[in-house]
N, C-alpha and C positions, 0 to 999 in steps of 0.2 A: 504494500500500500504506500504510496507519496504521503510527505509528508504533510504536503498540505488538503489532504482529503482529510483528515481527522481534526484536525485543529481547525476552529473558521475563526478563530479569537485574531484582532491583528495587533495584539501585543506580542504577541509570540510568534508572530511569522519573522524572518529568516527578511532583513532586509528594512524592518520596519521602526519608526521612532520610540527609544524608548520613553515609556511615562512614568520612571524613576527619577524623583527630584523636580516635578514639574510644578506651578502653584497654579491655584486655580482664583480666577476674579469673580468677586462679586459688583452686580451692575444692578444697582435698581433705576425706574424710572420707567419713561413710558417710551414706545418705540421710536422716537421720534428725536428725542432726547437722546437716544443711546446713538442715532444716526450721526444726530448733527458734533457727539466727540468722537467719533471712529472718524469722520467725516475732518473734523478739527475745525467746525464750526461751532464749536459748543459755547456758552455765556461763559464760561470762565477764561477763555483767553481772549486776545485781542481778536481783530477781525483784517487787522490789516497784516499783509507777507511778511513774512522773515527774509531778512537780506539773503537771504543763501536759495531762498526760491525767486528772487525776482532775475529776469533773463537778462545777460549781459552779451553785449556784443564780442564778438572773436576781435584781434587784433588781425591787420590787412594782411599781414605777414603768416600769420596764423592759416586765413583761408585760403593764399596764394598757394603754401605748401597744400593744402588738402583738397586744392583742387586738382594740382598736379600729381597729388598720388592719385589721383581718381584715372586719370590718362593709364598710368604707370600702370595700376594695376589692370585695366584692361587691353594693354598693350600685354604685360605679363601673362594673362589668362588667355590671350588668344594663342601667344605665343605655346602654356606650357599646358594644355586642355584639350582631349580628342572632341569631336561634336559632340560624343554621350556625356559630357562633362569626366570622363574620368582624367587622370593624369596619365599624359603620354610617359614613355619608358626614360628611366633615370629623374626626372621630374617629381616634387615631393612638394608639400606647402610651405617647408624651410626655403628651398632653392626660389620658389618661389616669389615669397616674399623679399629673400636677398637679390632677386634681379630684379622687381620692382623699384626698389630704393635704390639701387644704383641706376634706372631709368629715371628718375623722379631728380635724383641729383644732375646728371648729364642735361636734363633740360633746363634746369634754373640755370 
């Protein structure tokens, strides 16, 4: 018999989280309430962004290179990739990516 026919518990499956050491929350309130702090709309914090989520612009230099890797790697891909997407012979995603970045540099 497998060993997962006798067991259906998924504590004890072969692979699974254990729940040794876990705490468990209590949440009262109404569903609406519980939305708006999972959510982190809730009345106890502010309502306006934290610096670290509002969007800042890339630096010119910044998007110049990540444009030009973009070239790079599709010059790379056509270069090291049969039509079925696999990798042609000696070709690996290390090589790959090292002849990307040296297309990417040769073009700046």
């Amino acid at each position: 018999m497998h060993h997962r026919d006798s067991n259906t518990s998924n504590r004890n499956r072969i692979g699974s989280k254990s729940t040794v050491g876990e705490k468990m929350v209590r949440i009262d309130g109404t569903l609406e309430e519980i939305y708006e702090l999972v959510n982190g709309r809730g009345s106890r914090g502010s309502s306006s962004p934290s610096p670290s989520q509002t969007p800042t612009r890339r630096r010119s230099s910044s998007r110049r290179a990540l444009k030009g890797m973009k070239s790079a790697m599709q010059k790379a891909n056509a270069r090291a990739r049969l039509k079925n997407g696999a990798f042609r012979k000696g070709w690996d995603q290390r090589r790959l990516m090292k002849y990307a970045h040296r297309l990417r540099r040769k073009s700046a």
